[in-house]
Each structure stands twice: as structure tokens, then as C-alpha cells.
C-alpha positions as CSV (number, residue, x, y, z in Angstrom):
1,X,-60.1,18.5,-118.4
2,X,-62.0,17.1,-115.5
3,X,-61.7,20.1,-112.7
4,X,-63.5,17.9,-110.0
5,X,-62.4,16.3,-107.2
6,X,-63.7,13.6,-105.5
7,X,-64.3,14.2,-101.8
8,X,-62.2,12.6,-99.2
9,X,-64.0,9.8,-97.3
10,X,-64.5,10.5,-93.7
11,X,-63.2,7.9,-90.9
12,X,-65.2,6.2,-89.0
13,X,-65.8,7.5,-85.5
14,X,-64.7,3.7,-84.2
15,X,-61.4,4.1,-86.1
16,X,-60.2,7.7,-84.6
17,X,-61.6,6.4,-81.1
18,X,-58.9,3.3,-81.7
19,X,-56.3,5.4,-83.1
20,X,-56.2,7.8,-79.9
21,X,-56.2,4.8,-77.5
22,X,-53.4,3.4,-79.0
23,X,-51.2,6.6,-78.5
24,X,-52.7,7.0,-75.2
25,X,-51.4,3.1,-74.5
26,X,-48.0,4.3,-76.2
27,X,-47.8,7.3,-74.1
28,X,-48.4,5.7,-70.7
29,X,-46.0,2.8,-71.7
30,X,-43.0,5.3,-72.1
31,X,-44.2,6.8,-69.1
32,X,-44.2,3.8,-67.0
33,X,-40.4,2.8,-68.7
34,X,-39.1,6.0,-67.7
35,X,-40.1,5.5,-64.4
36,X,-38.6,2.3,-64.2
37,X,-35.4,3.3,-65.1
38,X,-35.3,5.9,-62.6
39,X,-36.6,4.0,-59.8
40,X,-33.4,1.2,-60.8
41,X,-31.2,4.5,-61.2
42,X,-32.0,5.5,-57.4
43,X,-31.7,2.1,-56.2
44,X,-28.4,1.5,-57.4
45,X,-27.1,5.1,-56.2
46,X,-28.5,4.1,-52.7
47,X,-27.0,0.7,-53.1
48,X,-23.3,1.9,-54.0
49,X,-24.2,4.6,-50.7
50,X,-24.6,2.0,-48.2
51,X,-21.9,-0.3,-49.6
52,X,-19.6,2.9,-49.1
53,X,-21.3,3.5,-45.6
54,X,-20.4,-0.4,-44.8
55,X,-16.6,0.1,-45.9
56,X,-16.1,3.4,-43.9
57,X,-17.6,1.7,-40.9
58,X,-15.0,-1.5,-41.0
59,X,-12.3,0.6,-42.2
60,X,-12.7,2.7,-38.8
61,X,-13.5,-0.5,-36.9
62,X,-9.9,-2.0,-38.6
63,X,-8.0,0.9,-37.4
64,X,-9.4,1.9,-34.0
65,X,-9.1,-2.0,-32.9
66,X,-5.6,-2.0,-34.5
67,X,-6.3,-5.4,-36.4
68,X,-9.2,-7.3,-38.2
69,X,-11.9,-7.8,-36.3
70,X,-13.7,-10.8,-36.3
71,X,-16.9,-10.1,-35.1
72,X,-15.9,-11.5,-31.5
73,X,-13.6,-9.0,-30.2
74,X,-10.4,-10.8,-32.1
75,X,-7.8,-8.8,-33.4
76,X,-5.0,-9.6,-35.9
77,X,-2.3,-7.1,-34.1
78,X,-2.8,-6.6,-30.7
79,X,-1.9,-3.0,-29.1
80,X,0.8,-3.3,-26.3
81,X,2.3,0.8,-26.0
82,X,5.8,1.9,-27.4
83,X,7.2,-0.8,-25.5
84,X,7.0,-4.3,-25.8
85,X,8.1,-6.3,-22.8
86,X,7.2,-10.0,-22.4
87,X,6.0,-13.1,-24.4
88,X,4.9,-16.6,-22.7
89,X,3.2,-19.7,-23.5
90,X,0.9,-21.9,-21.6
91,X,2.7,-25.0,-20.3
92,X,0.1,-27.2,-21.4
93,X,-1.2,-25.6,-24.7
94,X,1.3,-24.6,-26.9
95,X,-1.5,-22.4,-28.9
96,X,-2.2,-20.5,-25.8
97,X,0.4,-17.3,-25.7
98,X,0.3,-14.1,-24.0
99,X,2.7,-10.9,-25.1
100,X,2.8,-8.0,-22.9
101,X,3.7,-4.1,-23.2
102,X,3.7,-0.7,-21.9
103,X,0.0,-0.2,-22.0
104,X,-1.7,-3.7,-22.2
105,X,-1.6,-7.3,-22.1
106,X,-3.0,-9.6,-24.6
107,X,-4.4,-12.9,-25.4
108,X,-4.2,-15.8,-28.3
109,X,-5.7,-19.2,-27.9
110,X,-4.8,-19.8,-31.9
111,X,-0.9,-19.7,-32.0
112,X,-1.0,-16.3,-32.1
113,X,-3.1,-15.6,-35.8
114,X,-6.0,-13.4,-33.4
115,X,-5.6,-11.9,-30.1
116,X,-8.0,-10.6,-27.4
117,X,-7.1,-7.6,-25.3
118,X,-6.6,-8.7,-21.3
119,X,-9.0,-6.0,-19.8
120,X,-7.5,-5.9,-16.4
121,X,-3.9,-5.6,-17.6
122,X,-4.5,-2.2,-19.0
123,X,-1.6,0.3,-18.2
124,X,0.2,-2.7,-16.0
125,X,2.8,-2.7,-18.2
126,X,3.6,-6.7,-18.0
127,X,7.5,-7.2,-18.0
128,X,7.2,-10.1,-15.8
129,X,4.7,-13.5,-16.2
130,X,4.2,-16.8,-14.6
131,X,1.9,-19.5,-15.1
132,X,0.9,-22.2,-12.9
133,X,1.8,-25.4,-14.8
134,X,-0.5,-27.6,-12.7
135,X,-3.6,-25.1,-13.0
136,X,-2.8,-22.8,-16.1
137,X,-6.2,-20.3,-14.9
138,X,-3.7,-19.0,-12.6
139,X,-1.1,-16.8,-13.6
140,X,0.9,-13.6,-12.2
141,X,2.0,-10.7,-13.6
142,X,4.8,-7.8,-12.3
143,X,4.9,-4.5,-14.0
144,X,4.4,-0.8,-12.3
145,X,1.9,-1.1,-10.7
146,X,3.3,-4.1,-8.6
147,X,2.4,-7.9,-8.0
148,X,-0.8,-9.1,-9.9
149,X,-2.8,-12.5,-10.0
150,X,-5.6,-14.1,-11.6
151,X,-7.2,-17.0,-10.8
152,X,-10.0,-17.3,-14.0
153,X,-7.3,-17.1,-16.6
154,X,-6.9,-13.6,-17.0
155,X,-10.5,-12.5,-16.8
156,X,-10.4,-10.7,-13.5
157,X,-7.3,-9.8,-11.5
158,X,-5.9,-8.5,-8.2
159,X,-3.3,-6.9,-7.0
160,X,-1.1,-7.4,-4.0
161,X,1.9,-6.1,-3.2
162,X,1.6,-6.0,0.6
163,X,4.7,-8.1,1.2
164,X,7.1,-6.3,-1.4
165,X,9.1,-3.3,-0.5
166,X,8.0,-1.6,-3.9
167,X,5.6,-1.8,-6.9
168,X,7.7,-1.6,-9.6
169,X,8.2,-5.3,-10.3
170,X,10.6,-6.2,-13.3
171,X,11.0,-9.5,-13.2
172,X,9.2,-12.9,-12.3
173,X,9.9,-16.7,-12.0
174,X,8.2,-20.0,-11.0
175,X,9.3,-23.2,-9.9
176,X,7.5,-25.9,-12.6
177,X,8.3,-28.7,-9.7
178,X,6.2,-26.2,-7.1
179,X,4.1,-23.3,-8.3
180,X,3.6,-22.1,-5.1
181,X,7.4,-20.9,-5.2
182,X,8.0,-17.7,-7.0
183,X,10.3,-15.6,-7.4
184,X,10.3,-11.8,-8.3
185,X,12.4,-9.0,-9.1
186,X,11.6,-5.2,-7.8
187,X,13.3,-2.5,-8.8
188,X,16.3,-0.8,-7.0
189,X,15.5,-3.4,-3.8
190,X,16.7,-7.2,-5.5
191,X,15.1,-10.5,-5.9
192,X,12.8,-11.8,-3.6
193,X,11.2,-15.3,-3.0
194,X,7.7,-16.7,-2.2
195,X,6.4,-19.8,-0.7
196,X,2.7,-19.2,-0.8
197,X,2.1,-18.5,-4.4
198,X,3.0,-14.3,-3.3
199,X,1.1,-14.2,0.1
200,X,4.6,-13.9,1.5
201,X,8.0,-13.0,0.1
202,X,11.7,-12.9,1.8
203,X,14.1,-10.9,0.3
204,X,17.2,-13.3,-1.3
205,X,19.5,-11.1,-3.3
206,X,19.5,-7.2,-2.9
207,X,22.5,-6.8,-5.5
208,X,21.2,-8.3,-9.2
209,X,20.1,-5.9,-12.0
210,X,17.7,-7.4,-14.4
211,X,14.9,-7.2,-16.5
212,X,13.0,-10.2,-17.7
213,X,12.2,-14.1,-16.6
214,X,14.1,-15.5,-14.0
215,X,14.2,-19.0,-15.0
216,X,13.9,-21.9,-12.5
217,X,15.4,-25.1,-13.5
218,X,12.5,-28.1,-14.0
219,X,14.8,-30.5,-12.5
220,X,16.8,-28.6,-9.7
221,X,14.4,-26.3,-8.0
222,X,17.6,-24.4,-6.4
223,X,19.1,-23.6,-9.6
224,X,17.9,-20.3,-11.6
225,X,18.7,-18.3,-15.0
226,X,18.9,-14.8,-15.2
227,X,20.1,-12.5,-17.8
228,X,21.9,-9.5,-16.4
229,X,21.7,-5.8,-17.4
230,X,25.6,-5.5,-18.0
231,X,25.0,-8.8,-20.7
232,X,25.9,-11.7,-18.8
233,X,23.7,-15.0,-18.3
234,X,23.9,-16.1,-14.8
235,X,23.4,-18.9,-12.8
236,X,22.5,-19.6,-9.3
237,X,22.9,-23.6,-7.5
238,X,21.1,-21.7,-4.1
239,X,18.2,-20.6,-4.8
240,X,19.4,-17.2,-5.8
241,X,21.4,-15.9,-3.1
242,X,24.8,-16.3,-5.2
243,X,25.4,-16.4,-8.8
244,X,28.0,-16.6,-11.3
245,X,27.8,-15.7,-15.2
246,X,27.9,-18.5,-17.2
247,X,28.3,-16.6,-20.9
248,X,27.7,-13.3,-22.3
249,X,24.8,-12.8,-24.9
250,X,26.1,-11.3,-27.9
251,X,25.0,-8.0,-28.3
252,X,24.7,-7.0,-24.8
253,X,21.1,-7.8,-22.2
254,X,18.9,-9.6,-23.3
255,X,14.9,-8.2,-22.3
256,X,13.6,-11.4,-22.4
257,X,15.1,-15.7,-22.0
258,X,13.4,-18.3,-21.9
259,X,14.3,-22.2,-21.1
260,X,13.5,-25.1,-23.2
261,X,11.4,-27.6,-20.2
262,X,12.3,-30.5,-22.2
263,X,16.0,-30.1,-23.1
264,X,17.2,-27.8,-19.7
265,X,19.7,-26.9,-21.3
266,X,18.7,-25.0,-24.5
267,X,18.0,-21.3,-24.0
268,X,17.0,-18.4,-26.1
269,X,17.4,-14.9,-25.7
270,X,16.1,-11.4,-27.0
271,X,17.9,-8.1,-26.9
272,X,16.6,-7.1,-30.7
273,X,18.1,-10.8,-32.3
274,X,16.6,-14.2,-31.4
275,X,19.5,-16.0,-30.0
276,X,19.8,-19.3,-28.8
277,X,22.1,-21.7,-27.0
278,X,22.5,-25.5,-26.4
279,X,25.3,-25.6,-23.9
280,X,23.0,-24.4,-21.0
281,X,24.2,-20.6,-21.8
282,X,27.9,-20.5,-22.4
283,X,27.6,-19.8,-25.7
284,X,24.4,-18.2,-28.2
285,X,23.7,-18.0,-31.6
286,X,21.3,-16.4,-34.0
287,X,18.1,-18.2,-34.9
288,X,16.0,-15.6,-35.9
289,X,16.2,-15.8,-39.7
290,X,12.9,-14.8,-41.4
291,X,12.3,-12.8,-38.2
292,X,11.7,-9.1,-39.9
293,X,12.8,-6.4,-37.3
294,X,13.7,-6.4,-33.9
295,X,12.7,-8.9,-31.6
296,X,11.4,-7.7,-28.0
297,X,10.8,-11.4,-26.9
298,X,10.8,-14.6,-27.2
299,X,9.0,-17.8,-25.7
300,X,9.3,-21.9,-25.9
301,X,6.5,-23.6,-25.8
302,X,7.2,-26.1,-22.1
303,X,4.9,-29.3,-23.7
304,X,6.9,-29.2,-27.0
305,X,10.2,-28.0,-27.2
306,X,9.9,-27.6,-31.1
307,X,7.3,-24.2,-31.0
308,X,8.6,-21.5,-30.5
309,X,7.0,-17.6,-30.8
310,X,9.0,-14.2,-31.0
311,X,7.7,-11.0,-30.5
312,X,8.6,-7.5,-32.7
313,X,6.9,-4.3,-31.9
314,X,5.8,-2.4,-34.9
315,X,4.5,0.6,-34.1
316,X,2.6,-0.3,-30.8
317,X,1.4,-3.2,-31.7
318,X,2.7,-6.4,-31.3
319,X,3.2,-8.6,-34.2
320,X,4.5,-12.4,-33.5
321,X,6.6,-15.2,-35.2
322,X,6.3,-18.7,-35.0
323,X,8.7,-21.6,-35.5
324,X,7.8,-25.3,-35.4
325,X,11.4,-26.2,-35.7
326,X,13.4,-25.2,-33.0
327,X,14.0,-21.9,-34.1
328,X,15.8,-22.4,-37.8
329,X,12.9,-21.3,-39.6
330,X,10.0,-19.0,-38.7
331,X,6.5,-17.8,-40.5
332,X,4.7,-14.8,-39.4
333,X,1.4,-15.7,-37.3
334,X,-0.6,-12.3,-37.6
């Protein structure tokens, strides 16, 4: 048997040199892939960071502003205090509405869907308001801290209670035939009357009890609505030196009436129920179906009878209804 081997061959020099550049290539390839992946790996973890960042930040922006923001200073729910006092549309822009509470006043210019916070209302406590039908930038507010006006349309205000006998001012009213007449209820002292837009007031009844509009007629400038704390709804035929109840509102006072400036004699009425009545306030119904808890006030647009808004506190902020009907049905407007 043949014991000898053959040799191996060697390889060439040129073939190991290729060999080790080609796992040197491999090497650095898996390198680089690994790093890829990480570098995607971080970029997504900092990716799902900042989106969290971004939710935390509008989540706290949602809840400090007490609605959703919308970039402009709008909110969905505006904040008005545990109490919510007053609700009024602009007599010329049925879109234009203003509710009121214990701690603030606020502002919609969309039917109510967004709302903007009145700056200088803050802690008035607005239970009483009044716009000027021939200049709607005017407007006048009563709460605590007395008598207040604005001639920008709520963007500055004043106060001026030099010709009341007290601050704490319940009530207010304006004569659509002549906006310089108002009328205004303080508490404890009566209802007084102004000529001269509130430069100057008389006293004219020293004995009512209310809380809430005090309507003036927008075809007999002597005749006024009032809804009286014991229940009643009251009329006066001069100027509001007498009156005499006209019907009770079911369930006892009403916070806040409101008269329809197109049909004078349709009135609604809040006292936790929307209520309304078509035989000039001798007898009410409800109207508030699809209204979901109690309503604090409620407001009929003066250009078109058909609108109509209700306010219900929830929590302290204001949510409000609308109808476009009158009153039989209503849809939720933030």
C-alpha cells in the first residue's frame, strides 16, 4: 500500500488577502445594520415621548381653560362660579349671546358652540344685562359690585354707581323704543329709573323683590314685566310705580324671563324648567324638552323670535341649548 500523501497545495497570497476583505466587508455591514436599528429604535422612543409630552400639555390646557381650546382663546364651556345668573342675546345678531355667573361673564359670537371669557366682568357676578339695540357695543351690567358699562362691546368697562343708593344691583331693564331709559333693581332699596343711559337715576318703587330682567314693553314704553320672588309675573301700565300680578310661574320665581320683541306677548321663564307663555303671562308651560338638567336661564333672540338659548350650570361652567323653533325642540350648542 502506497503510505504517501500528497502535500496540500498552498493558497495563493491574492486569495487569503480576498477572503479576509470579504469578512471584514461582512463585519462592518452587520455593524452598520445594528446601528441602524438602534438609531430607528431611539427615534421612535423619542417620538412616542414628545407625542405623550404634546397630549399632557393639551390635556392640562383642556382642563385649566374648562373647554377646548382653539388656539384663539375659545372655549367650549365657559366658567361662570357655582351660580349661574343671566343669559342674553344681541338684538341685532341672534349668534351673539352672553351668559353670566357668580365669578365671570362670557362671550359667543357663534350661537353659543365657543365662548371667550369677558376680562373685566371677572368676580361682577352678572345677574342683570342690557344692550343698547341701536348701538349693540354698548351694554350694562348689575351684579355686586354695582352699575357697570361698556362702550367697545365688552372689552373694557366702567363702573358707576354714583347715583344708586347701593352696589348690589339685581336686576336691569331697557326700553328698546329709547336706550337711554333704564331701569334697575338694588337690593333691599327697589327699582330705580334712568334717563341718561345711568348718569342719573330716581328711585320708582321701593317695595318689589326681584331677581332677574325687568322687561320693558317694545311697544308701550310705560309698561314693564317682572317676575317676583314670592312667584308671581307682574305687570306695570306706569312705568313701574304700581303693579299687579298677572299669573303665577309654576314652580315658584323664576331667576330669569325674557320677552319675545316680535310677538309681545310670548314670554319664557326659568326657575330650573324652561317655561313659556303666549297669553302675555297668565298662564306657562314647559318647553324645555331635550333640555338635560336645570335651567338657570333663558333668552329670545329680539330679530328672530324663533332662536332661542337656555342656560344649565354643570359644575361651574355654563353649558347652553339652543332652539330654532320656538322652544319645542332644543340641541345642545357646546
Amino acid at each position: 500500500m502506497n503510505t504517501n500523501v500528497e502535500p496540500r497545495a498552498e493558497q495563493a497570497p491574492d486569495t487569503k488577502r480576498a477572503r479576509r476583505d470579504e469578512r471584514r466587508a461582512l463585519k462592518q455591514e452587520r455593524l452598520a445594520a445594528e446601528a441602524a436599528r438602534g438609531r430607528r429604535l431611539a427615534l421612535l422612543r423619542w417620538t412616542g415621548l414628545a407625542a405623550f409630552a404634546v397630549a399632557v400639555l393639551a390635556g392640562a390646557y383642556f382642563w385649566l381653560s374648562g373647554g377646548s381650546g382653539t388656539g384663539t382663546g375659545a372655549i367650549a364651556r365657559p366658567v361662570v362660579g357655582g351660580d349661574l345668573h343671566s343669559l342674553v342675546v344681541d338684538p341685532g345678531t341672534p349668534e351673539r349671546v352672553l351668559v353670566g355667573g357668580h365669578e365671570a361673564g362670557a362671550l359667543s359670537e357663534d350661537g353659543g358652540r365657543t365662548w371667550q371669557s369677558v376680562a373685566g366682568l371677572k368676580g361682577a357676578d352678572p345677574m342683570g344685562w342690557a344692550i343698547d339695540p341701536s348701538d349693540p357695543l354698548k351694554m350694562y351690567v348689575g351684579g355686586h359690585p354695582g352699575f357697570l358699562r361698556t362702550q367697545d362691546g365688552g372689552k373694557s368697562w366702567s363702573k358707576d354707581n354714583g347715583g344708586l343708593p347701593g352696589t348690589d344691583v339685581h336686576g336691569l331693564g331697557i326700553d328698546p323704543q329709547n336706550p337711554d331709559v333704564l331701569y334697575a333693581y338694588v337690593m333691599g332699596r327697589g327699582i330705580y329709573r334712568s334717563a341718561d343711559a345711568g348718569q342719573r337715576w330716581e328711585p320708582v318703587n321701593a317695595e318689589k323683590n326681584i331677581m332677574g330682567p325687568i322687561l320693558v314693553d317694545p311697544h308701550q314704553a310705560n309698561t314693564l314685566y317682572l317676575a317676583e320672588a314670592r312667584g308671581g309675573f307682574e305687570q306695570s301700565t306706569d312705568g313701574g310705580r304700581t303693579w299687579q300680578q298677572l299669573g303665577a310661574i309654576p314652580g315658584g320665581m323664576a331667576m330669569w324671563v325674557a320677552q319675545d320683541q316680535q310677538a309681545p306677548e310670548t314670554f319664557y321663564a326659568a326657575n330650573g324648567r324652561a317655561l313659556k307663555s303666549t297669553d302675555g303671562g297668565r298662564s306657562w308651560r314647559p318647553t324645555g324638552e331635550g333640555i338635560a338638567g336645570s335651567v338657570s336661564s333663558v333668552a329670545v333672540a329680539p330679530s328672530d323670535s324663533r332662536i332661542v338659548y337656555a342656560a344649565v350650570l354643570e359644575g361651574s361652567a355654563a353649558r347652553v341649548y339652543r332652539s330654532d323653533d320656538g322652544g319645542q325642540t332644543w340641541q345642545a350648542r357646546n
